[in-house]
C-alpha positions as CSV (number, residue, x, y, z in Angstrom):
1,X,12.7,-8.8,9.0
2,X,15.3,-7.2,11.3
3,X,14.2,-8.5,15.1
4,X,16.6,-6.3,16.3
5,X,14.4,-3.5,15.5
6,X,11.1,-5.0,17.6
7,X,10.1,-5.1,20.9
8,X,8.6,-8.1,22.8
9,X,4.9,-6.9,22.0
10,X,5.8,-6.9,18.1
11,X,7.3,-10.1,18.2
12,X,4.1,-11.2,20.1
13,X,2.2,-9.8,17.1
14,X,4.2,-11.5,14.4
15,X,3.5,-14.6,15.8
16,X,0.0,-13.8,16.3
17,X,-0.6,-12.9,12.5
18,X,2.0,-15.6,11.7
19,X,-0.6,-18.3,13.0
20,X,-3.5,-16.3,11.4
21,X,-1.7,-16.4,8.2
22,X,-1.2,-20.5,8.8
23,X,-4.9,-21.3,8.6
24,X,-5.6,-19.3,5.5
25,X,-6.3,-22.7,3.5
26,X,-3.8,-23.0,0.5
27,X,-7.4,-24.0,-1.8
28,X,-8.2,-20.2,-1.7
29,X,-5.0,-18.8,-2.8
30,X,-5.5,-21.4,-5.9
31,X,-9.2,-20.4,-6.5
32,X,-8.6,-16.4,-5.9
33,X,-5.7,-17.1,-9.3
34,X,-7.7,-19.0,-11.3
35,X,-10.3,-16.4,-11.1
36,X,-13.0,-18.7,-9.0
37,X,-13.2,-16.4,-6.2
38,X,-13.9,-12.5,-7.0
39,X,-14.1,-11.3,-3.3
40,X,-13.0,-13.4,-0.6
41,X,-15.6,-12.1,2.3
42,X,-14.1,-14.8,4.5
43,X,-11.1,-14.1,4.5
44,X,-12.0,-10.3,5.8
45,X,-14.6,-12.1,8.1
46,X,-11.3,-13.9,9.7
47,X,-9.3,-11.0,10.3
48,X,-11.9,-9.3,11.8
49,X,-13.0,-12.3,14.0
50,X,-8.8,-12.5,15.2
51,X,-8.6,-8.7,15.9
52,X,-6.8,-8.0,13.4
53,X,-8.2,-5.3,11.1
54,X,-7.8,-1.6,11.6
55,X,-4.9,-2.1,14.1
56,X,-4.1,1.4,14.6
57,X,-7.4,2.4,15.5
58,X,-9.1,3.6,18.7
59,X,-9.9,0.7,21.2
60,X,-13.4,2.6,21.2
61,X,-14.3,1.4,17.4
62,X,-12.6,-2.2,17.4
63,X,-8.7,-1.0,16.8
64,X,-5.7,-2.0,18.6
65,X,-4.4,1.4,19.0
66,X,-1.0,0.4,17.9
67,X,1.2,2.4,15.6
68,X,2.6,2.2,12.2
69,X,6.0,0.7,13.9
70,X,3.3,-2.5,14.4
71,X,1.6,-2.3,11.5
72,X,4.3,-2.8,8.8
73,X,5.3,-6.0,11.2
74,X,1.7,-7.6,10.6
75,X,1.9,-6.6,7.0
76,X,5.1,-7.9,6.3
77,X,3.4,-11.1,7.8
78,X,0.4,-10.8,5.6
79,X,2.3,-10.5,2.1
80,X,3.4,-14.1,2.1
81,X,-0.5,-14.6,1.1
82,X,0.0,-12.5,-1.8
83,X,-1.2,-9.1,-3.1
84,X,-4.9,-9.8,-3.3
85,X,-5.1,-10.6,0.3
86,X,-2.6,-8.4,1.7
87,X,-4.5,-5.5,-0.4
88,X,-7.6,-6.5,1.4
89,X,-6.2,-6.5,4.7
90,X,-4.8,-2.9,3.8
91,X,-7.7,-1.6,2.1
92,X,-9.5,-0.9,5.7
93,X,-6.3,0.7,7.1
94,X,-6.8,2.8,3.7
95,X,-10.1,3.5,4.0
96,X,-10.4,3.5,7.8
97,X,-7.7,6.5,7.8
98,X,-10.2,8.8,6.5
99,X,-12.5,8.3,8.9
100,X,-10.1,8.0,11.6
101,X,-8.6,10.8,11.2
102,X,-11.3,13.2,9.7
103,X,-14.4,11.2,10.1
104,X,-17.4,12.8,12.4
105,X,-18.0,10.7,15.3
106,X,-21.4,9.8,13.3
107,X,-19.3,8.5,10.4
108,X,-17.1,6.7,12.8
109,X,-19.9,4.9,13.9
110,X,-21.9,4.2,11.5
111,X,-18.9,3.0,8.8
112,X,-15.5,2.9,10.7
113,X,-16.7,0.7,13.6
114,X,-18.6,-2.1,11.2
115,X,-15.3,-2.7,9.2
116,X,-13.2,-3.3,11.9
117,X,-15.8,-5.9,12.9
118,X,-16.0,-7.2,9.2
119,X,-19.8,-6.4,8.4
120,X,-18.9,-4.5,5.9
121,X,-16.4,-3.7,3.4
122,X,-14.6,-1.5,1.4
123,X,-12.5,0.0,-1.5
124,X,-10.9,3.1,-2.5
125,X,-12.1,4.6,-5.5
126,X,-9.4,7.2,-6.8
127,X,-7.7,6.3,-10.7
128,X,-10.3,6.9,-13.4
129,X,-10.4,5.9,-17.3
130,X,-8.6,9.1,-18.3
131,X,-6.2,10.0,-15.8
132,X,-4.0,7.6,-13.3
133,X,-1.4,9.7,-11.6
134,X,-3.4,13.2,-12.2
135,X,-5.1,13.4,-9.3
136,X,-6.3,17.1,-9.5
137,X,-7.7,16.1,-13.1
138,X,-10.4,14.0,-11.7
139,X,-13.9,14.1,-13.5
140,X,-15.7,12.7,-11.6
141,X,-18.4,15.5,-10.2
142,X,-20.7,16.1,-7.1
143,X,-23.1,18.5,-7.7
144,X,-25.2,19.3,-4.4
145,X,-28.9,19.3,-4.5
146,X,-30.4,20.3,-1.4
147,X,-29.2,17.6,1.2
148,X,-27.6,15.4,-1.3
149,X,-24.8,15.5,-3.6
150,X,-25.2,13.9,-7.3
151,X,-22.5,12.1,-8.2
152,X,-21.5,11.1,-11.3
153,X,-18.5,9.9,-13.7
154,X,-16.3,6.8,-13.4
155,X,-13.4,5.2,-11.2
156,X,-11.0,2.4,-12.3
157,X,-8.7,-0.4,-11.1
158,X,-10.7,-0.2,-8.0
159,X,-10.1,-3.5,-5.6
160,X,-13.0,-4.7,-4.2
161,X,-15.3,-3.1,-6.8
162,X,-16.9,-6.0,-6.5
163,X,-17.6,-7.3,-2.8
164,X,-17.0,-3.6,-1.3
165,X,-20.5,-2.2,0.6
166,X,-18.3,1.5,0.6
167,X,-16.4,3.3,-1.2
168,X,-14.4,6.3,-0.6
169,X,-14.7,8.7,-3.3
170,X,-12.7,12.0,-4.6
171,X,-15.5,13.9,-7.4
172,X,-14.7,17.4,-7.9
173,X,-16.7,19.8,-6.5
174,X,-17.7,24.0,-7.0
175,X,-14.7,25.9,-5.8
176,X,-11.3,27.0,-7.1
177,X,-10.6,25.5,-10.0
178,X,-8.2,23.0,-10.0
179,X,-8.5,22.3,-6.2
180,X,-11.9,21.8,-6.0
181,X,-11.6,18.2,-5.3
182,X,-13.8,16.4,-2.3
183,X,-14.5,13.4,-0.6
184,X,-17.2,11.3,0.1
185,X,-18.3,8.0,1.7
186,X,-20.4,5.9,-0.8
187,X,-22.6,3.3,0.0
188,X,-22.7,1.1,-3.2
189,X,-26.7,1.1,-2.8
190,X,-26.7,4.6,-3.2
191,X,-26.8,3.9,-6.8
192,X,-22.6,2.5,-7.7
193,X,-22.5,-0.1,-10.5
194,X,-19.2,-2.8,-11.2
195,X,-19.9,-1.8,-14.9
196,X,-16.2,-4.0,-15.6
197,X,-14.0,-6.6,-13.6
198,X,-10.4,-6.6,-14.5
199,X,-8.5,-9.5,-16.0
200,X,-5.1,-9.3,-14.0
201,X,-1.8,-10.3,-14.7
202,X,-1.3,-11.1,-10.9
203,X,-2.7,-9.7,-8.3
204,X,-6.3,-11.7,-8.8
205,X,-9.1,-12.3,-6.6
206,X,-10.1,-9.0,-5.2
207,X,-12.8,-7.9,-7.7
208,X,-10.9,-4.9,-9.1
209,X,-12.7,-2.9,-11.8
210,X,-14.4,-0.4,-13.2
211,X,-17.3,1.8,-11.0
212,X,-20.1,3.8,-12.9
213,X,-21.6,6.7,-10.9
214,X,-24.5,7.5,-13.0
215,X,-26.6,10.4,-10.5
216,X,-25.6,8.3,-7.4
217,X,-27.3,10.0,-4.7
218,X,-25.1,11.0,-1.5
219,X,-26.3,12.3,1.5
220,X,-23.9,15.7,2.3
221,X,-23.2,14.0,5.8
222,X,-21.4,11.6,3.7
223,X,-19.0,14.4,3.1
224,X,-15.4,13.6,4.8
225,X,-13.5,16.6,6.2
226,X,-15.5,19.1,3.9
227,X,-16.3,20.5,0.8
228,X,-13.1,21.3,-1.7
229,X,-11.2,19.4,1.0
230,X,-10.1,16.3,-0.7
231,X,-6.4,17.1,-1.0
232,X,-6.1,17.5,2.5
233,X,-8.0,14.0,2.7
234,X,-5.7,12.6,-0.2
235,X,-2.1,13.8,1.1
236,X,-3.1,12.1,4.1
237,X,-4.4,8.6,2.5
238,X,-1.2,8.7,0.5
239,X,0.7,7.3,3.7
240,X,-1.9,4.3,4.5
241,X,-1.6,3.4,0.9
242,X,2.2,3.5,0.2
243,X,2.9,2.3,3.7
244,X,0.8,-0.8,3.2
245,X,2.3,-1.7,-0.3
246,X,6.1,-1.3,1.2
247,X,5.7,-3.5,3.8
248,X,3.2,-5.9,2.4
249,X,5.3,-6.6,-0.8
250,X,8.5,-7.0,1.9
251,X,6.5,-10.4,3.2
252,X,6.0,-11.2,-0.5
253,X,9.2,-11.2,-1.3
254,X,11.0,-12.5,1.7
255,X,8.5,-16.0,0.8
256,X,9.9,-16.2,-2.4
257,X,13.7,-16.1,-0.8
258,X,13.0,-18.4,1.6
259,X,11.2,-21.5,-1.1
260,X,14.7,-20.3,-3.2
261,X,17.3,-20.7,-0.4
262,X,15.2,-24.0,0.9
263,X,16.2,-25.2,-3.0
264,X,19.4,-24.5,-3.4
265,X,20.1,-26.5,-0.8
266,X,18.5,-29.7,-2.0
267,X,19.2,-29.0,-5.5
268,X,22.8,-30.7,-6.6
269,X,24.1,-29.7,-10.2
270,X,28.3,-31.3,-11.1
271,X,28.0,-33.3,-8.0
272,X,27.5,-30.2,-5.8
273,X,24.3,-28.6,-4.0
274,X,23.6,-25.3,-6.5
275,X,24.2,-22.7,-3.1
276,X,28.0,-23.9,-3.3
277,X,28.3,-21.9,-7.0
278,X,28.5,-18.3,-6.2
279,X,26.5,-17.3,-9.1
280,X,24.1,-18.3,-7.0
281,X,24.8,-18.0,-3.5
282,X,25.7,-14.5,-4.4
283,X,22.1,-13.7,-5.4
284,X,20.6,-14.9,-2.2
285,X,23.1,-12.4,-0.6
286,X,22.3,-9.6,-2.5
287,X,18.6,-10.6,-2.0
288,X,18.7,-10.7,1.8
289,X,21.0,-7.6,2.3
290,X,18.3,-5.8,-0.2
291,X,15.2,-7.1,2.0
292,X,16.9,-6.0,5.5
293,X,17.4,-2.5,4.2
294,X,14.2,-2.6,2.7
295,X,12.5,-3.1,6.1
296,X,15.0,-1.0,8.1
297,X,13.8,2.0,5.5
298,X,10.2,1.3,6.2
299,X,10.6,0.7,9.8
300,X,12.3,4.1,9.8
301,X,9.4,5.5,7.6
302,X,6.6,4.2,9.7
303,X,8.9,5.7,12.8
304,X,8.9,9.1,11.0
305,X,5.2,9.2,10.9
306,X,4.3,8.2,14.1
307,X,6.6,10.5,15.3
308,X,5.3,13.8,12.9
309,X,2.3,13.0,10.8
310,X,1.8,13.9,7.1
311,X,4.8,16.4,7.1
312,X,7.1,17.0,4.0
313,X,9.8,14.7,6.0
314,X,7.9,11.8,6.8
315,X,6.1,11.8,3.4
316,X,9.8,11.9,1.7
317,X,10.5,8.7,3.4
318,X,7.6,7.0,2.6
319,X,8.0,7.8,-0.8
320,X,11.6,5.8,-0.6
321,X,10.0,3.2,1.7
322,X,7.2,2.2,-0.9
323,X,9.8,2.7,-3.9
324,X,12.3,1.1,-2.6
325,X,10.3,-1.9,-1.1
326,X,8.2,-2.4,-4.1
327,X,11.5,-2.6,-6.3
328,X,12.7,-4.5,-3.9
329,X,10.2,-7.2,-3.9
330,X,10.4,-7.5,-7.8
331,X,14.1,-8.0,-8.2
332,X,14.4,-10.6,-4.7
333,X,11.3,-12.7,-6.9
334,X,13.0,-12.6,-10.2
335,X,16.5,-13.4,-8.1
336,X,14.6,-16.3,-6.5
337,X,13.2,-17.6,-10.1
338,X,16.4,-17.5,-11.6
339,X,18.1,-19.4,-8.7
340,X,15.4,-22.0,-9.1
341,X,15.7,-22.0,-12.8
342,X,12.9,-23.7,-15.1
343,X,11.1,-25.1,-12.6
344,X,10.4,-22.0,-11.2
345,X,8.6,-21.0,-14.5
346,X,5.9,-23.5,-13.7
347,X,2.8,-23.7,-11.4
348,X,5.0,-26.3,-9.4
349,X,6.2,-23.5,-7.3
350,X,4.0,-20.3,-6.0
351,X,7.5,-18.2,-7.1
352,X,5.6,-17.1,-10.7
353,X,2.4,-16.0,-9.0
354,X,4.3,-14.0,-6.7
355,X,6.7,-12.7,-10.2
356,X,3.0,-11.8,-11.0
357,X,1.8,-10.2,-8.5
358,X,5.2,-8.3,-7.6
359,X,5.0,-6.5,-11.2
360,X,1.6,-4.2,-9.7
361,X,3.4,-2.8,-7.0
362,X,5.8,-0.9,-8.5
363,X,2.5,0.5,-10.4
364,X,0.0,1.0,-7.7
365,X,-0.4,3.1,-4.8
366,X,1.8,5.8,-7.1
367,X,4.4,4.6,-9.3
368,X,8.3,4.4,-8.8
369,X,8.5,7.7,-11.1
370,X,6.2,9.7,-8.7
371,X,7.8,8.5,-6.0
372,X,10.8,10.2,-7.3
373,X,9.2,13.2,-8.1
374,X,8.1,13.1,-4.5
375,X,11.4,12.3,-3.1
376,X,13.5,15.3,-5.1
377,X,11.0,17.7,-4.5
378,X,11.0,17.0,-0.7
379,X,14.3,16.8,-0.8
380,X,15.5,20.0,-2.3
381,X,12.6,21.9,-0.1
382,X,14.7,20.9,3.0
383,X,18.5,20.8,1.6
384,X,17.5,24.6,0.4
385,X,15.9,25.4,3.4
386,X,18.0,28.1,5.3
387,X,20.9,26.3,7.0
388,X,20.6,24.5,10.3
389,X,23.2,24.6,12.8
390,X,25.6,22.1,10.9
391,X,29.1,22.3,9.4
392,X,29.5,24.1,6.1
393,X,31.7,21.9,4.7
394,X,31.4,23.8,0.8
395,X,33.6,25.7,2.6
396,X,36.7,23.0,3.5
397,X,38.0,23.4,-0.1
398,X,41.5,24.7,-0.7
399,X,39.9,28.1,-2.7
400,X,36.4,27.9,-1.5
401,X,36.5,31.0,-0.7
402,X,37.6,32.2,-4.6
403,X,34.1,33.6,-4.8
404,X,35.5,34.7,-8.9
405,X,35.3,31.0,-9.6
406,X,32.2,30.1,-8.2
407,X,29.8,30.7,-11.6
408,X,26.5,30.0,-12.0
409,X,25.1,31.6,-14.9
């Protein structure tokens, strides 16, 4: 984390989270790995209880009415817990964006308000069996019947499939084909079924799996933004999302430096302490330098969208941030295993749980590939754009201006 880049309040926050994150006892982190604990309600419970869910959020519903610039700092703090927890932590700034920024004041109340208090909880229901990164080829359906819309189909990999009470839903909907997408709010006693739980490489503990919507019946107020709307709702929750993994898998991997620095400082190997070879004291260099750019790209990021919203710009660079942090993350853990050596193969150190969990993010959320295809795209769109008021420097060649030579077909 760069301090140079946050103001007194943020470093006020840090520490705040910091201490939050301290009395997370060590026992659940164990249980939530071994697969003991599906949904840790507690946990969610304590974050609400400490003010500290939904941070960006009106005052008027339980938020802190911070910004993004904040956010990444408490979920930077968050990811030394792991994924499991940091995803729960995320999932109601996830969530809660819908409904903050196209939720009816009726939805606001009725669903946005009680998660920022933790009574109730939620997931994002998006991938399904047949289709990952395709979001325009969702399945799913919502047929409306009077004051109702009948949903049914199937959604998969979803955290908190089991231990959410909401879910918010894309089914596709009458309307042009191929954007006919929409949103809902579901309540899971609407008719939702956990028909499969995951078992995870990493990652464990949040009840991820597979829902069944088998004529689930939605009340049309349920509807978020309106009908054929999803996109809208879905280029918008894209931020939230990749936001949240950038910055949470940061504090994931910055944990993992630190336990691998602390070692190589005790550890002695031909009479020396192992950070004197520069095989590996070069590897903790190239770790940090990775992590500070890392979170000066997302602080940058979470700066652009404060400052302009879901535009082509700001979603460019959250494209990188996410890519960038997630990839990141993984090579600063495997840098911090090798350092450590054996031992950090075992259960003796948290370093292979976090090697675990790490190997998601660069899957979730969109993967690294679609963040490229996001990134190019964006990129040409503005670099094609027609020219600002900047230097042409194509034309401070010797013969630029030998228009015969300049072929293109």
């Amino acid at each position: 984390m760069l301090e140079s880049l946050m103001t007194d309040g943020q470093k006020a926050l840090r520490d705040e989270v910091r201490q939050y994150v301290k009395s997370v006892p060590r026992q659940l982190l164990l249980d939530m790995d071994a697969d003991k604990i599906r949904y840790p309600r507690d946990y969610v419970i304590g974050l609400a209880q400490n003010h500290l869910l939904g941070l960006r959020f009106s005052k008027q519903y339980g938020g802190r009415a911070l910004k993004w610039v904040d956010e990444i700092i408490a979920l930077e703090e968050i990811g030394v817990l792991g994924m499991s927890l940091g995803c729960l932590f995320s999932l109601v700034s996830i969530v809660g964006e819908a409904l903050d920024v196209f939720g009816t004041d009726q939805q606001k109340k009725k669903y946005l308000e009680p998660l920022l208090k933790g009574k109730i909880f939620c997931a994002e229901a998006l991938t399904e069996p047949r289709g990952g990164s395709d979001f325009f080829g969702a399945t799913t359906t919502a047929v409306q019947k009077g004051d109702y819309y009948i949903l049914n189909g199937q959604k998969r990999f979803v955290v908190g499939a089991e231990g959410a009470d909401i879910f918010l839903v894309y089914a596709r909907t009458e309307g042009t084909p191929g954007k006919s997408i929409s949103a809902f709010i579901v309540e899971r006693n609407m008719g939702v079924e956990a028909k499969y739980i995951y078992g995870l490489l990493g990652t464990r503990g949040g009840g991820a799996g597979r829902l069944v919507f088998k004529d689930t019946k939605v009340p049309k107020e349920n509807l978020i933004l309106g009908l054929n709307r999803g996109a809208d709702v879905f280029n918008q929750m894209m931020i939230p999302e990749r936001m949240t993994s950038a910055a949470g898998a940061l504090g994931l991997a910055r944990a993992a430096l630190e336990i691998a620095t602390r070692y190589t400082d005790k550890r002695k190997a031909f009479g020396h302490k192992i950070r004197e070879f520069e095989g590996v004291s070069f590897k903790v260099a190239e770790s940090i330098t990775r992590l500070d750019a890392a979170f000066a790209l997302v602080h940058g990021a979470s700066t652009a969208v404060d400052a302009l919203g879901s535009t082509g710009y700001s979603r460019r660079l959250v494209s990188e941030a996410k890519k960038f942090g997630t990839e990141t993350a993984w090579e600063v853990i495997n840098n911090a295993m090798q350092v450590v050596g054996g031992i950090g193969y075992t259960n003796v150190y948290p370093i292979e749980r976090m090697l675990r969990d790490a190997r998601l993010l660069i899957i979730w959320t969109g993967t690294s590939e679609i963040m490229n295809m996001i990134i190019q795209h964006e990129y040409y769109r503005e670099t094609l754009a027609p020219a600002a008021k900047v230097r042409d420097v194509e034309d401070d060649a010797q013969e630029a201006r030998a228009e015969d030579e300049k072929i293109y077909e």
